[in-house]
C-alpha positions in Angstrom: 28.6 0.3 12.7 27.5 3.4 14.1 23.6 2.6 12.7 23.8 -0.7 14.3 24.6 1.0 17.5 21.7 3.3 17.0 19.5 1.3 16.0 20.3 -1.0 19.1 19.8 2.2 21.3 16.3 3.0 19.3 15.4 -0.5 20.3 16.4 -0.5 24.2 14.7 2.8 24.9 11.2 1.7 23.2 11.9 -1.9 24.9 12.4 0.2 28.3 11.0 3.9 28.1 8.5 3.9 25.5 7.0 0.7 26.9 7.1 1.9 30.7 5.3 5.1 29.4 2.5 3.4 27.3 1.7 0.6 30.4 1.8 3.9 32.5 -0.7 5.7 30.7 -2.9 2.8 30.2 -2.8 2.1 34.0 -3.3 6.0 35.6 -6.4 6.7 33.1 -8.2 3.7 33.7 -10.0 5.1 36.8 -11.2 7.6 35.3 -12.6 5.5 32.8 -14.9 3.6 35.3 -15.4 6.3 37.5 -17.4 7.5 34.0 -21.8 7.3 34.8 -22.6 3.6 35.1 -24.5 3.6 31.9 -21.3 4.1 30.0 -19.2 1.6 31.3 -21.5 -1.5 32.2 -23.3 -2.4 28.9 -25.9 -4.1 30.6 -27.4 -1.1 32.5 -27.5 0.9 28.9 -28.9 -2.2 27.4 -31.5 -2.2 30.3 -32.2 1.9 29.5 -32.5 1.1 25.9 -35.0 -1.6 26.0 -37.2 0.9 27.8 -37.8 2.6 24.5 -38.2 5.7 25.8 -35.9 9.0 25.8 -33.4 9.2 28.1 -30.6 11.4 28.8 -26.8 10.6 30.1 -25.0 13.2 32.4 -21.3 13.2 32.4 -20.4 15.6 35.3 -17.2 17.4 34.2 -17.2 15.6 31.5 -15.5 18.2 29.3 -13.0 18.5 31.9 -12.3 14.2 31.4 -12.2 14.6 27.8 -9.9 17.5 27.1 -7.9 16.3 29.8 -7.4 12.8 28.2 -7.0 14.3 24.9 -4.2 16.5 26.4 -2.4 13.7 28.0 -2.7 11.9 25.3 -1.2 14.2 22.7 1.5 14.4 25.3 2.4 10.7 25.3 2.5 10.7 21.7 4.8 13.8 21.8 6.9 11.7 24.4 7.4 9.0 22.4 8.2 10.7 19.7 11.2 12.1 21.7 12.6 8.8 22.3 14.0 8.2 19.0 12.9 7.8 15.6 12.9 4.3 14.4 15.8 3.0 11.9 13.5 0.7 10.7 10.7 1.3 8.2 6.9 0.0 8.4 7.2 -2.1 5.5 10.7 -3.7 6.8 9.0 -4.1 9.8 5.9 -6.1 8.4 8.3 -8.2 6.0 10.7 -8.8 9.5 7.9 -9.9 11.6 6.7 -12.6 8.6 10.3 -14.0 8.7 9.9 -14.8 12.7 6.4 -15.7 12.4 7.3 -17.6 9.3 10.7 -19.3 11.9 7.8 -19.6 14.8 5.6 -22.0 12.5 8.4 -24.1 11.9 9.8 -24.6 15.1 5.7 -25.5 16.1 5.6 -28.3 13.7 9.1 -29.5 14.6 7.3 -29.4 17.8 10.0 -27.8 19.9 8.0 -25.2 22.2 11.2 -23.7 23.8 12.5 -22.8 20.2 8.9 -21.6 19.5 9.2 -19.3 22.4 12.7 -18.3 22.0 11.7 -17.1 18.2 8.4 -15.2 18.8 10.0 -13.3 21.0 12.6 -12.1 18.5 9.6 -9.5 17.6 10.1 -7.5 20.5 13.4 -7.0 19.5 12.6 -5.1 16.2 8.8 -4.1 16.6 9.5 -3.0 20.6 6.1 -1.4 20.8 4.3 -4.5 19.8 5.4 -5.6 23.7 3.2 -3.1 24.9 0.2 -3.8 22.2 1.0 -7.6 23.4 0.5 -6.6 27.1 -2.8 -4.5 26.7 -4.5 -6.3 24.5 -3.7 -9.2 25.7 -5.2 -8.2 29.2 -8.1 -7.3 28.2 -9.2 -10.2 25.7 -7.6 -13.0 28.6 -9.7 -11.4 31.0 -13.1 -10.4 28.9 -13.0 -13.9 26.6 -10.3 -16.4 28.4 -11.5 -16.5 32.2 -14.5 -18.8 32.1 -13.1 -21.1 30.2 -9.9 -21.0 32.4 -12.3 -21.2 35.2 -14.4 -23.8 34.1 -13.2 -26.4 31.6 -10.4 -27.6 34.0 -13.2 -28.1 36.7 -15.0 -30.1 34.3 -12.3 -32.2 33.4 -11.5 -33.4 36.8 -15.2 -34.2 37.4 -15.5 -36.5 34.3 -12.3 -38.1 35.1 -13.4 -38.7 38.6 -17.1 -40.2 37.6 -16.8 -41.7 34.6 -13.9 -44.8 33.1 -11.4 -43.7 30.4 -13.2 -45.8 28.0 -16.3 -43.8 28.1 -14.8 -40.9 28.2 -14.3 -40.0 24.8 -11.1 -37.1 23.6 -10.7 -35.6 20.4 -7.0 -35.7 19.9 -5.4 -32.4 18.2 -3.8 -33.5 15.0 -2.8 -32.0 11.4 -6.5 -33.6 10.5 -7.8 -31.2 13.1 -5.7 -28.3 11.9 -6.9 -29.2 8.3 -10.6 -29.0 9.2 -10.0 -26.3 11.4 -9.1 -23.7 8.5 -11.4 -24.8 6.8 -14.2 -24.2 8.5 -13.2 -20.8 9.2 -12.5 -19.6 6.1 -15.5 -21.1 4.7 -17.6 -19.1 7.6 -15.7 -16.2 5.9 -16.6 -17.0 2.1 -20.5 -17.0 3.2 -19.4 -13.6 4.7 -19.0 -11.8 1.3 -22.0 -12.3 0.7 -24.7 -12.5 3.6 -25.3 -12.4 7.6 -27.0 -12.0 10.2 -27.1 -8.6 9.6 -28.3 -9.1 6.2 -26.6 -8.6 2.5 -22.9 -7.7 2.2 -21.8 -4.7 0.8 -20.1 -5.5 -3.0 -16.4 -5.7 -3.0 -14.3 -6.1 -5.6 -12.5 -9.4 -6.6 -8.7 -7.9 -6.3 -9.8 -6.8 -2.5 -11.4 -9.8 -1.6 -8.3 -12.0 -2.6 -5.9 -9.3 -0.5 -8.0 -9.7 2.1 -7.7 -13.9 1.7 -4.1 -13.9 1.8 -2.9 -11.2 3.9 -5.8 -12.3 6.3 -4.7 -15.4 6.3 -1.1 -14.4 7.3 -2.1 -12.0 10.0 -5.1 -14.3 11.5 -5.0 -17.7 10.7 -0.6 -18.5 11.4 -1.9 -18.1 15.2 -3.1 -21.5 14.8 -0.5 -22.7 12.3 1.9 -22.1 15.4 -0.6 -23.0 18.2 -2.3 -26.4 16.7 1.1 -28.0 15.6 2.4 -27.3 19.2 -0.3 -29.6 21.4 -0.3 -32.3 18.3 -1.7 -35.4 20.9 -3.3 -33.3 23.3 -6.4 -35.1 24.1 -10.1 -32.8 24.7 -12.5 -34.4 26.1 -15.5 -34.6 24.3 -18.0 -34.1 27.3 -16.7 -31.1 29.0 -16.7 -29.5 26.0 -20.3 -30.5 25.2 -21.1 -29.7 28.9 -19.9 -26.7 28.9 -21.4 -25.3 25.5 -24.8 -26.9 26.2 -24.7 -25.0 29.9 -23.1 -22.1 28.9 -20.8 -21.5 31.9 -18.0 -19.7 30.6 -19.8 -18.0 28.5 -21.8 -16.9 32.0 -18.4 -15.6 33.2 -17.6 -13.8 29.9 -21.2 -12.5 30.0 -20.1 -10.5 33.1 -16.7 -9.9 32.2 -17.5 -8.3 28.8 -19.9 -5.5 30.3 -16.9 -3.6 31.0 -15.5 -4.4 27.5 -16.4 -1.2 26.3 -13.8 1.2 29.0 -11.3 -1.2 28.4 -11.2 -1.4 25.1 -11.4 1.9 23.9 -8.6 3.2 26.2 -6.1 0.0 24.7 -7.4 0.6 21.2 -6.9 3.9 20.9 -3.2 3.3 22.3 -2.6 1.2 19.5 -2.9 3.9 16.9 -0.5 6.2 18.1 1.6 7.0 15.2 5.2 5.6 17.1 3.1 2.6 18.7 1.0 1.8 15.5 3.0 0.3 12.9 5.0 -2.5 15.5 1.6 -4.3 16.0 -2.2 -2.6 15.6 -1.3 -1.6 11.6 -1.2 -5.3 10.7 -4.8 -5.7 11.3 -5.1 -2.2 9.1 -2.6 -3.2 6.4 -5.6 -3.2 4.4 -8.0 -0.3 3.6 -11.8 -1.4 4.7 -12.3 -4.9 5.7 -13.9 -8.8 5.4 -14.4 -11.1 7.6 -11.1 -12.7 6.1 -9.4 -9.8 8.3 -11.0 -10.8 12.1 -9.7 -13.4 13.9 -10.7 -13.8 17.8 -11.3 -10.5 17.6 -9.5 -7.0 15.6 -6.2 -7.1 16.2 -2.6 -7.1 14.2 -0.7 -10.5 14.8 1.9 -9.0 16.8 -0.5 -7.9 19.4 -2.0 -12.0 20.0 2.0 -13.0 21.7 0.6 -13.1 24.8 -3.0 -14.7 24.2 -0.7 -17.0 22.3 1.6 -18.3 25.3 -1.9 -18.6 27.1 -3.8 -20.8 24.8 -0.5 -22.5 25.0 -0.1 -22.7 29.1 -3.4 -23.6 29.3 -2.6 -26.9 26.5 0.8 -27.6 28.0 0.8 -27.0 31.9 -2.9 -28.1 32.4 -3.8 -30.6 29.6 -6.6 -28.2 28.5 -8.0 -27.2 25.7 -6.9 -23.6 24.7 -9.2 -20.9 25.1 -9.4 -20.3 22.0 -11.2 -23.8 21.0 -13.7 -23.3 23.5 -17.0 -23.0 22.2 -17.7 -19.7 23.8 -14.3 -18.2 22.2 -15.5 -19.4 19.1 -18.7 -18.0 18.9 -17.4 -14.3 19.5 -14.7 -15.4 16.7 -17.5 -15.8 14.5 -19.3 -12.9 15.8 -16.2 -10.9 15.0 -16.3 -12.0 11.5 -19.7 -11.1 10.9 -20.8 -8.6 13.0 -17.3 -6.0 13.3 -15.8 -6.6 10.1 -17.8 -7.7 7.2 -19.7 -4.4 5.8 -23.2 -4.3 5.9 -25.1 -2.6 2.6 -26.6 -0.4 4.6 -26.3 3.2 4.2 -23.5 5.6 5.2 -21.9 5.2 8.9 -25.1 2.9 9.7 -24.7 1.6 13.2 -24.3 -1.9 11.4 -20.7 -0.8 10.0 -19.4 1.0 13.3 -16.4 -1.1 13.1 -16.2 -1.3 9.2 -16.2 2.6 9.5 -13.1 2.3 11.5 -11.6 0.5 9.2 -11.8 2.8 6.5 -11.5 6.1 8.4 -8.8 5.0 11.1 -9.3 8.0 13.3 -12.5 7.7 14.3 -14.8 4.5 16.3 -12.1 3.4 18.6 -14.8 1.6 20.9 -17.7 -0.5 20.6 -20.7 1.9 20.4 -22.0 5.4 19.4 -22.5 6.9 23.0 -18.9 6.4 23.9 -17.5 7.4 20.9 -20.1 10.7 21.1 -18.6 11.3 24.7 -15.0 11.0 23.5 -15.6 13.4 20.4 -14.4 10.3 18.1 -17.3 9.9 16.0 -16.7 10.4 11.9 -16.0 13.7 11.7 -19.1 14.0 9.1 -21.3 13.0 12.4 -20.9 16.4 14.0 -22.7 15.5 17.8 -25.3 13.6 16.6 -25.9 9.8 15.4 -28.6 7.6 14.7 -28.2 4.5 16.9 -30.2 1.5 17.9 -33.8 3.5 17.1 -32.2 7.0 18.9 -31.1 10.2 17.9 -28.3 10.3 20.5 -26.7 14.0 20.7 -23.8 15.6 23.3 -24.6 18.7 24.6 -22.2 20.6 26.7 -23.4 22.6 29.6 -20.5 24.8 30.9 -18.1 22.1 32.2 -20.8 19.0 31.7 -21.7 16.7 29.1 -25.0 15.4 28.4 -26.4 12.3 25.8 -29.6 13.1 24.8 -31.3 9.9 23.5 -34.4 10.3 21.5 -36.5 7.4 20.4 -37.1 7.7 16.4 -40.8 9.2 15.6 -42.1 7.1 12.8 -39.0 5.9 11.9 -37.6 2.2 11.6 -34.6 1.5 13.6 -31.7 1.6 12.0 -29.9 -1.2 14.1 
């Protein structure tokens, strides 16, 4: 009785406490984030340097100052949290406890009762309390970089069509276990061509034992989203032309455009959350589970299953309050869900720490890559530790220099040297 008890006190302070702390954190370093030189935290304006192909430097005035001081404050909060408690329940009790409620949320989707959907997935709060907070940040972020055009627009367009044109030529595709079918299909046949080639060229080999762990446990941590989402909005009707419209035009993916230049500070603060040792294995250790990566392991984009709850009850607001397609079937959503698989985690055969395996790298080293590019990561002192201050990116030699309490990026266009990117 008296582990019950604790256990139930474990729970209520990193429910309360631990949470409060994390959201807190995330919140009060934020500004310092964007208050970083432009260059680092709209993509665009270091895209536009890039393109110049000449040498170029970054300053980051006090930027020792910003980096020791976050890494302080952030050894602090992990120290906090540690205080709070340590957890009665093991990581792998924890992953086999949040399959059970997943496993209860799929089956209260196809009996197609949302409020006992809802009532279950939350259940994982309740035994993996830091996943609320992975939940919350993540979620954020990805509604706000990947959800808001097509929450801005699609609506728009569906009252237009209504308006101008008859129900009869109108046309809808109507969500049904067909749909659902041909939905997982596609997807992981995207992710069998994977293994072998893409854009970026030829896969790296992988053995046959890690591509099949990589099937099923990727299919459990990425693909029961839509085994709980899909069965949910069985008879919701999307209109064929928005959708068409949209895609062919581009608009959310306009807004997502401008959104996502600002991807980068976001993301790397949230990510890098997530791997804090209390924090990491309630949510972002589901999309690790797995040493390395395939595109089996990406779904909209890297995260563990108990991080998508609230990207979930969107797509699902979005299906049952507005009669919308979720975000998450929009074409633009889809596209960076196919980026994802290719371009983040499918491992180029390239050589080692090649800017083409950034996120691969992350994957197998854990501790280092938390963001989206080199120059970040430089700034941050989170590159592989085999890196030192200097990497090869995009045709530069980027290197950080410190210069008493500044930090500088050197970037250094390649002398008769391909690009590596």
């Amino acid at each position: 009785m008296r582990q019950v008890i604790a256990a139930v006190q474990e729970c209520l302070l990193a429910l309360t406490a631990g949470n409060a702390k994390l959201l807190a954190f995330l919140v009060t370093h934020a500004p310092a984030f964007f208050a970083l030189p432009h260059e680092l935290v709209d993509e665009t304006a270091l895209d536009a340097k890039v393109a110049t192909g000449t040498d170029f430097m970054i300053w980051i005035e006090g930027g020792r100052s910003f980096v020791d001081g976050y890494q302080q404050d952030f050894e602090q909060l992990a120290r906090d949290l540690e205080g709070i408690g340590r957890s009665a329940i093991q990581p792998r009790a924890k992953q086999c406890i949040f399959w059970l409620i997943r496993l209860g949320c799929v089956a209260c989707a196809f009996a197609g009762s949302f409020w006992l959907t809802l009532l279950t997935s939350l259940l994982q709060f309740l035994f993996l309390p830091f996943s609320l907070f992975a939940a919350l940040g993540s979620g954020v972020e990805i509604i706000f970089i990947l959800y808001t055009g097509h929450a801005l627009v699609f609506p728009l367009l569906k009252f237009v069509f209504q308006q101008v044109l008859p129900a009869e030529y109108n046309p809808a595709v109507t969500v049904s276990p067909w749909i659902l079918v041909s939905f997982l299909v596609v997807d992981q046949s995207l992710c069998l061509i994977c293994l072998f080639r893409t854009p970026k060229g030829k896969t790296a080999p992988m053995s046959t034992s890690r591509i099949m762990a990589s099937v099923t446990y990727g299919f459990l941590n990425c693909k029961t989203y839509y085994l709980v989402l899909l069965p949910l909005i069985f008879g919701l009707e999307i209109p064929v032309f928005p959708w068409l419209l949209d895609a062919s035009l581009g608009l959310s993916s306009k807004i997502h455009d401008f959104n996502k230049r600002y991807w980068e500070a976001l993301f790397y603060n949230a990510h890098r959350m997530a791997h804090i040792k209390k924090v990491y294995p309630d949510a972002h250790k589901f999309h690790h589970h797995l040493h390395d990566c395939t595109a089996f392991d990406a779904h909209i984009f890297g995260s563990g299953a108990p991080e998508e709850w609230f990207i979930l009850m969107c797509d699902l607001t979005l299906a049952l309050c507005f009669g919308c397609a979720p975000a998450s079937l929009s074409y633009h959503v889809l596209q960076i869900s196919w980026y994802n698989k290719w371009a983040f985690h499918s491992r180029s055969d390239q050589p080692e720490f090649h800017f083409d395996n950034f996120h691969a790298d992350h994957h197998a080293l854990h501790k280092a890559n938390f963001g989206i590019t080199y120059p970040f990561e430089l700034l941050m002192k989170t590159v592989p530790p085999k890196l030192g201050n200097k990497v090869e990116w995009l045709g530069f030699v980027v290197e950080r220099v410190e210069s008493d309490d500044n930090v500088c990026l050197h970037f250094t266009r390649f002398k008769n040297k391909a690009s590596t990117a």
